[in-house]
N, C-alpha and C positions, 0 to 999 in steps of 0.2 A: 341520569347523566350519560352524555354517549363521549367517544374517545378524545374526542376534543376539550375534555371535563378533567383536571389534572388536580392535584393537590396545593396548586396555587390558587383554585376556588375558595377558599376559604376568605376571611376578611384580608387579610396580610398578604401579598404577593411575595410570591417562595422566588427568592436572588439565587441566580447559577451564575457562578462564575465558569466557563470552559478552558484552562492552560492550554493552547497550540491552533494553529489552525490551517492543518491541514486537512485530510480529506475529511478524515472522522472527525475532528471539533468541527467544522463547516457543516458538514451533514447533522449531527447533531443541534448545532444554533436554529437551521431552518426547523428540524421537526420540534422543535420544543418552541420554537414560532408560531408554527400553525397552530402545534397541539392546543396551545392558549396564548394568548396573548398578554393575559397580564402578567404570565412569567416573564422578571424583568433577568433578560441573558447580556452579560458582556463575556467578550472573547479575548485575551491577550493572546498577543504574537511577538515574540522577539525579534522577527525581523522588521525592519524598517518602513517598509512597504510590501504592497502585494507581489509588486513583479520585481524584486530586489536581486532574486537569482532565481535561476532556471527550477522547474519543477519535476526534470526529470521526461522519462518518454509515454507511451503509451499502457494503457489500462486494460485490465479483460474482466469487462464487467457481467457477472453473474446474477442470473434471478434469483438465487439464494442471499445476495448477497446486495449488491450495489444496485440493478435493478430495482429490486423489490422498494430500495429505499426514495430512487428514483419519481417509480411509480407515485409513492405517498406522498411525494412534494408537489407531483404534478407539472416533472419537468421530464420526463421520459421522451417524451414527443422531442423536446427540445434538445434532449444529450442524442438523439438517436437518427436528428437531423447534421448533426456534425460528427459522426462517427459513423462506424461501417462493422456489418453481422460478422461474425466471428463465424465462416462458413465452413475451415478446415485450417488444424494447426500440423503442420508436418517437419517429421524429426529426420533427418541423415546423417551419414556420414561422413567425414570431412573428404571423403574420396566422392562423395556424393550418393551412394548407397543407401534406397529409403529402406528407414525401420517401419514408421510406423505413421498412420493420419488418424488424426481424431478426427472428425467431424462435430464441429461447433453446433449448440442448442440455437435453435430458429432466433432466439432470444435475448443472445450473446452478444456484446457487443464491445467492439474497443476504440476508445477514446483517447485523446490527449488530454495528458493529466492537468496540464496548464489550462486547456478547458473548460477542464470539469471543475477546475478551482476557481476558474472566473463566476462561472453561472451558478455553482453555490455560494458564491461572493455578493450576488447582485442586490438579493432581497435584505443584508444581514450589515450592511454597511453601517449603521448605525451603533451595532455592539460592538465594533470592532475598534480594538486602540492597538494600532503597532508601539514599534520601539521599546516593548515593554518586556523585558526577562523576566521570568520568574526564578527565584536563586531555592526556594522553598517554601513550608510552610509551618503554621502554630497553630493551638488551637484558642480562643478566649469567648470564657462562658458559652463553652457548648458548641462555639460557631468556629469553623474552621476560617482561619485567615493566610490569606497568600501572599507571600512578599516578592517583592520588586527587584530588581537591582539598582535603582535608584535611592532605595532606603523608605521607599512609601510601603503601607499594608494596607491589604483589599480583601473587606470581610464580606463574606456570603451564606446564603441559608447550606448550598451544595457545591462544591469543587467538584469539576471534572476533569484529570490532567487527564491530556491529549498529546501529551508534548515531546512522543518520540520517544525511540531507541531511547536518545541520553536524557531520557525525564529526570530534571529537577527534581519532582516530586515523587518517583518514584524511586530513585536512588535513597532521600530519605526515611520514606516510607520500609524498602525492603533491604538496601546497603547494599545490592549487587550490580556489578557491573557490566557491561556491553561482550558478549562472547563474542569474538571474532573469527570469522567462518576459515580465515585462510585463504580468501576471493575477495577482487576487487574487478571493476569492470571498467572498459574503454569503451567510449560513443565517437559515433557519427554518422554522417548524410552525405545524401548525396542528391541534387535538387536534380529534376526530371521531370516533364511533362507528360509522361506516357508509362502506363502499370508493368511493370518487367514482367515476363511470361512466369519465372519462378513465383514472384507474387501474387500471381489474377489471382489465386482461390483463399490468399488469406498466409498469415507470416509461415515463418518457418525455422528450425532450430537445427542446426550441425553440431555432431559432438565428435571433436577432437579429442588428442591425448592430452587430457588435463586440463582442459579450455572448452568455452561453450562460443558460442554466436550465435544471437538472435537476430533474426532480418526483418520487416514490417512495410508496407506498401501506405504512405500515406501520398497525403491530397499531390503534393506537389514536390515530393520526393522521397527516398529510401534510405529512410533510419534500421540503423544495426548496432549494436553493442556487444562485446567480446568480453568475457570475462576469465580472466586467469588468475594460478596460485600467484600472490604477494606473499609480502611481511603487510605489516599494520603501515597504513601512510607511505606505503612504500613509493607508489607513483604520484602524491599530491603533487610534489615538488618539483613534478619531471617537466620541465617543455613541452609544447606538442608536438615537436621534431621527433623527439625521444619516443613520445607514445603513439604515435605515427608508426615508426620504427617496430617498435617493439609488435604491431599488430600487423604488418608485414611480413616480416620473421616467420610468427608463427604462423599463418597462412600461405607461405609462400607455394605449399606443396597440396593445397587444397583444390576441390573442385573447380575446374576455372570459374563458371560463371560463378560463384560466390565471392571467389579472388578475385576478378576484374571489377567487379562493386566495393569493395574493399581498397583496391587500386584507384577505382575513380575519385575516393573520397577525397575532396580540398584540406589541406593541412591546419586553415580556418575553422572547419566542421569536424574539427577529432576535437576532444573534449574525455577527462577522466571524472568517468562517473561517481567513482566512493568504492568503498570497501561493505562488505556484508555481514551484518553484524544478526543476533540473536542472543537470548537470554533463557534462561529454566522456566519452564513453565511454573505459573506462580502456584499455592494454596490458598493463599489470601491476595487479593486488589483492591481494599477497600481500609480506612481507619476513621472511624466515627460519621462523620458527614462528606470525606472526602474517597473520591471513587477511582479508579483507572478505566483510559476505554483506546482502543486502538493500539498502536506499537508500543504506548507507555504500557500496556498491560501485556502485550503479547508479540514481541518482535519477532521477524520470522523473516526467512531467504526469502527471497520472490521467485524463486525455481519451481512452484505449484501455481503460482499466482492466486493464492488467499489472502495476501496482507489489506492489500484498500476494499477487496468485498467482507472482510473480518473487521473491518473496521465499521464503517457502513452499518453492517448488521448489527455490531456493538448499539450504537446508536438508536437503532430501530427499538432493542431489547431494553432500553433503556428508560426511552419515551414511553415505549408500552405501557411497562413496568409499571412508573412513574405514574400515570395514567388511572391505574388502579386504584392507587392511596389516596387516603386521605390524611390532612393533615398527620396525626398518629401515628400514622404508618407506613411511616417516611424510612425509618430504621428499617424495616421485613422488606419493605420494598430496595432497597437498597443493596442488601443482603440475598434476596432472590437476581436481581442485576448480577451481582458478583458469581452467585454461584451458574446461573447459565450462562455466563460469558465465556467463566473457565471451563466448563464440559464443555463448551463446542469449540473453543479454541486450541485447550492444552494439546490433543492429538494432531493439530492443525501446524505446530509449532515444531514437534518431534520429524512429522513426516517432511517437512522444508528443508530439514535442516540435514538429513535423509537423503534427500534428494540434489542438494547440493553435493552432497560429499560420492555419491554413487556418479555424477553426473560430469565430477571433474576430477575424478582418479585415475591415478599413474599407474596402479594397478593394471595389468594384463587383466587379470583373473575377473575383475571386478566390471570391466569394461565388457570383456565377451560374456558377462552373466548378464548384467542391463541391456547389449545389444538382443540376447536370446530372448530376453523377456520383453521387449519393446516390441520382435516379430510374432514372438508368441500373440503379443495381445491386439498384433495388426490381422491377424488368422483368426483371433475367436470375436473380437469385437462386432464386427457386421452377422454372426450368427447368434451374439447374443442380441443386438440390435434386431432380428427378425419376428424373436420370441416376444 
């Protein structure tokens, strides 16, 4: 039997249900597509439709991670025709003072996430039912059932919640709730025909007192996000005059050319992105037939950028996995999923979370030891790069 050879071989086709569908339920429907066909996959989505709200900005997709899964669907070619190499990510200072350049893997690549939802959307139309919540689930004769908000139950051989930060299913499952980072972020654009000189080599990030801003050079214009301390929901409710405002303020005294992109942005193209949320790294993600994979298992800052190639890789780990068993050994297989999800995740979770709090402290102290160590590692990086 080769990889394609799944534990739905048997007479009986093994039913996956997936809760959520964003990057990882999407990535996952397709590989458990290919891997065989007569797994019969549906996907619930609580939202409405595909394009019902925005999906957010750009991705950095990794060969550890998103790539790699890319590759196995046989859309790489295609994510890599609408996205651009990740050649160098560079860090200053809001006075515009570089710390530090990474320089991005040949391999690297960033994408808009409404993109990459579309084209893992395209093949999977068929499992998919919007408008459908998931409130939680039961288990009867052995088989894990997922209920509706409607009052219907949807019984399957495997559950896979997918479904975020505020998982349904994993709120039942483990009864913890959403950490909240103390950050929240503000977007916008700025439409342009022409790559601003700051952007020719690839985004770049400024760290303020307390505040971040990210910048990005797409096709037809330059998206940024600013992210500052809140309370919880603090700016849902605000106007975009107000949050306009509010990212003015704090820029006011920043590097011009970052402030006059900031400045250019239309009061139409500011937009609050959400608050930043994180949970404990779990010990268990699994209960009987039903599994965690993505944010429901491992929410995390996007200040590393491991969340969507964490997810991704879930997926990969999964199918694998899967892959292996046979009927019988559906339970080990399950159980092996769960345990290398969390070894490669849990450290993945602490350091975000890490990296948020270093990255937008008020601290003096805290600010010149991140600064020292961002130059530090722009000094040893190209001599470790030689060896």
């Amino acid at each position: 039997m080769n990889s394609a050879s799944t534990a739905a071989s048997s007479s009986t086709p093994l039913h996956i249900i997936i809760i959520g569908a964003g990057i990882g339920g999407l990535t996952l429907a397709n590989l458990l597509r290919q891997s065989d066909p007569a797994i019969h996959v549906r996907v619930f989505e609580r939202d409405s439709a595909a394009h019902m709200r925005t999906q957010g900005g750009t991705l950095g997709l990794k060969d550890s991670g998103g790539l790699t899964a890319l590759q196995r669907l046989g859309m790489y070619e295609e994510i890599r025709a609408v996205s651009k190499p990740v050649t160098q990510f560079t860090i200053l200072t809001q006075q515009g003072k570089h710390l530090l350049t990474l320089h991005g893997h040949p391999h690297s690549l960033r994408v808009s996430r409404d993109t990459l939802r579309d084209i893992l959307l395209r093949d999977i139309q068929q499992t998919m039912t919007f408008d459908t919540l998931c409130t939680g689930y039961t288990e009867k004769q052995g088989k894990p059932v997922v209920r509706i908000s409607d009052g219907r139950e949807e019984t399957a051989d495997v559950v896979v919640a997918c479904d975020g930060v505020k998982s349904a299913i994993r709120h039942q499952l483990v009864g913890d709730l959403p950490h909240f980072l103390g950050l929240s972020a503000i977007t916008g654009s700025v439409s342009t025909a022409e790559v601003h000189p700051l952007l020719a080599d690839g985004p770049f990030l400024v760290m303020g007192k307390g505040v971040s801003l990210v910048m990005d050079q797409e096709p037809d214009r330059i998206g940024w996000a600013l992210t500052l301390h809140t309370k919880q929901q603090e700016l849902e409710p605000l106007p975009k005059s107000v949050l306009q405002e509010r990212v003015l303020a704090l820029t006011q005294r920043w590097y011009s050319p970052v402030r006059e992109i900031v400045r250019a942005t239309h009061l139409d193209d500011v937009a609050y992105l959400g608050g930043f949320y994180d949970k404990e790294p779990l010990q268990h993600a699994r209960a009987g037939r039903l599994v965690l994979l993505g944010d429901a298992a491992h929410p995390m800052s996007p200040f590393r950028g491991e969340g969507a190639n964490m997810a991704m890789a879930d997926a990969l780990s999964f199918v694998d996995i899967l892959s292996r068993a046979e009927g019988s050994q559906l339970e080990q297989a399950r159980a092996c999923y769960e345990r290398e999800m969390l070894t490669r995740t849990q450290k993945a979770v602490l350091e975000s979370r890490k990296a948020a709090g270093e990255m937008h402290s008020h601290n003096w102290l805290t600010q010149a030891l991140l600064r020292g160590k961002l130059q530090l590692a722009h000094r040893l990086l190209p001599l470790v790069q030689k060896e």
